[in-house]
C-alpha positions in Angstrom: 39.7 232.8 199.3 37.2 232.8 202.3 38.2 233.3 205.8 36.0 230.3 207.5 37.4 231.3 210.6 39.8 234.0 212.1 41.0 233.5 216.0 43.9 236.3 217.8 45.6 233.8 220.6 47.2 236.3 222.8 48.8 233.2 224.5 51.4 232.4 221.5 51.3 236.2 219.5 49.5 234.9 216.5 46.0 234.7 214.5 44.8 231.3 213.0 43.4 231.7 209.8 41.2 228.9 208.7 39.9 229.3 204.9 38.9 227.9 202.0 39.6 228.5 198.7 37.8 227.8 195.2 40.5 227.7 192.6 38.2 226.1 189.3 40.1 226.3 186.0 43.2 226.6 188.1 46.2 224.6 189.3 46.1 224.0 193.2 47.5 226.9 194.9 50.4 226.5 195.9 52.0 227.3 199.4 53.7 230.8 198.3 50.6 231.6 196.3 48.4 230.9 199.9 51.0 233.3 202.1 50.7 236.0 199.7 46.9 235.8 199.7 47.0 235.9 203.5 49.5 238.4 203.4 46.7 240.8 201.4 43.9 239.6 204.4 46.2 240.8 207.5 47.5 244.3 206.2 50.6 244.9 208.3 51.7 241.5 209.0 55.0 240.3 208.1 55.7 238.1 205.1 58.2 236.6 207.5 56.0 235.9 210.0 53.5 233.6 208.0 53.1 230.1 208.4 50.8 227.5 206.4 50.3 225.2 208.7 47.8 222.9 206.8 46.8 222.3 203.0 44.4 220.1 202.0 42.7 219.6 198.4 39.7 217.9 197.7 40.7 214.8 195.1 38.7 216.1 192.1 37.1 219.3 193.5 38.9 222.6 193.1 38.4 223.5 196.9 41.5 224.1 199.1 41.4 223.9 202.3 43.8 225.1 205.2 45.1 226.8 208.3 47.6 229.4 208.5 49.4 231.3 211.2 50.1 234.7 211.4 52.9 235.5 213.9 53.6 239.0 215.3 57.1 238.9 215.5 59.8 235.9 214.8 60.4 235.3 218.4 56.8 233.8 219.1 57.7 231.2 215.9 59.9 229.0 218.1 56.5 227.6 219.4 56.7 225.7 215.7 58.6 222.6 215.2 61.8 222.8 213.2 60.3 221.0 210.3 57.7 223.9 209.8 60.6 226.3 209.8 63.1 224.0 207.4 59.6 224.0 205.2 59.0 227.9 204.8 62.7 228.7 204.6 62.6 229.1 200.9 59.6 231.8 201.3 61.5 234.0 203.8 63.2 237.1 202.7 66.0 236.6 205.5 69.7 236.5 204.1 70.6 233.5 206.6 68.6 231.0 204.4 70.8 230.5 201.7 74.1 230.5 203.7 72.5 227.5 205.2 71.7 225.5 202.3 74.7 226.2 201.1 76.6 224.4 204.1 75.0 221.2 203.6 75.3 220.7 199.7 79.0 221.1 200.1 78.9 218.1 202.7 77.0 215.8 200.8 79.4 215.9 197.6 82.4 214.3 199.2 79.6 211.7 200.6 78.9 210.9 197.1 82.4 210.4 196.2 83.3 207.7 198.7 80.0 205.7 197.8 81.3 204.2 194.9 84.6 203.6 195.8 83.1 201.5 199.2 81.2 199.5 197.2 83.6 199.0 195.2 85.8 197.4 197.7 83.0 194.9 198.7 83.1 192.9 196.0 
């Protein structure tokens, strides 16, 4: 991987990584394989803290390209839209993740219980 560009915003507590990545032979990398790769570029930064923000692949060229953010603590990632956060919640190392998932799958089975008998009373 090759840092293209590296900028510290003071502003929002974070460095934005731009790179670019030559993965021939290989499968595209993958967003877990790209945090722990920028993980090993910013020594001391938090695992928890990392956020891919772009990932683009060149349609039959092994070259990745992307943008990452490195937070300095989880406070400064409310700047990022819930989406991002809902994304890299299966990276994080945080015990709150799962509890959360959890909650919603147990809501959705009753859901899929009353679908058949609605449409059964349609007809």
């Amino acid at each position: 991987m090759d840092i293209v560009s590296r900028k510290e915003n003071k502003l929002l507590n974070r460095v934005e990584i731009n790179f670019s990545w030559q993965h021939e032979g290989q499968a595209t990398p993958s967003r877990q394989a790209v945090m722990n790769l920028v993980k090993t570029l910013e020594p001391g930064s938090n695992p928890d803290c990392i956020v891919v923000k772009e990932c683009n692949t060149r349609f039959g060229q092994p070259l990745t390209t992307g943008m990452a953010f490195i937070y300095g603590d989880e406070a400064s990632m409310k700047v990022e839209p819930e989406f991002i956060h809902k994304r890299h919640k299966q990276f994080r190392s945080t015990s709150e993740a799962p509890a959360k998932e959890e909650a919603p799958a147990k809501e959705e089975a009753p859901a899929e219980e009353e679908a058949p008998a609605e449409e059964g009373g349609d007809e």
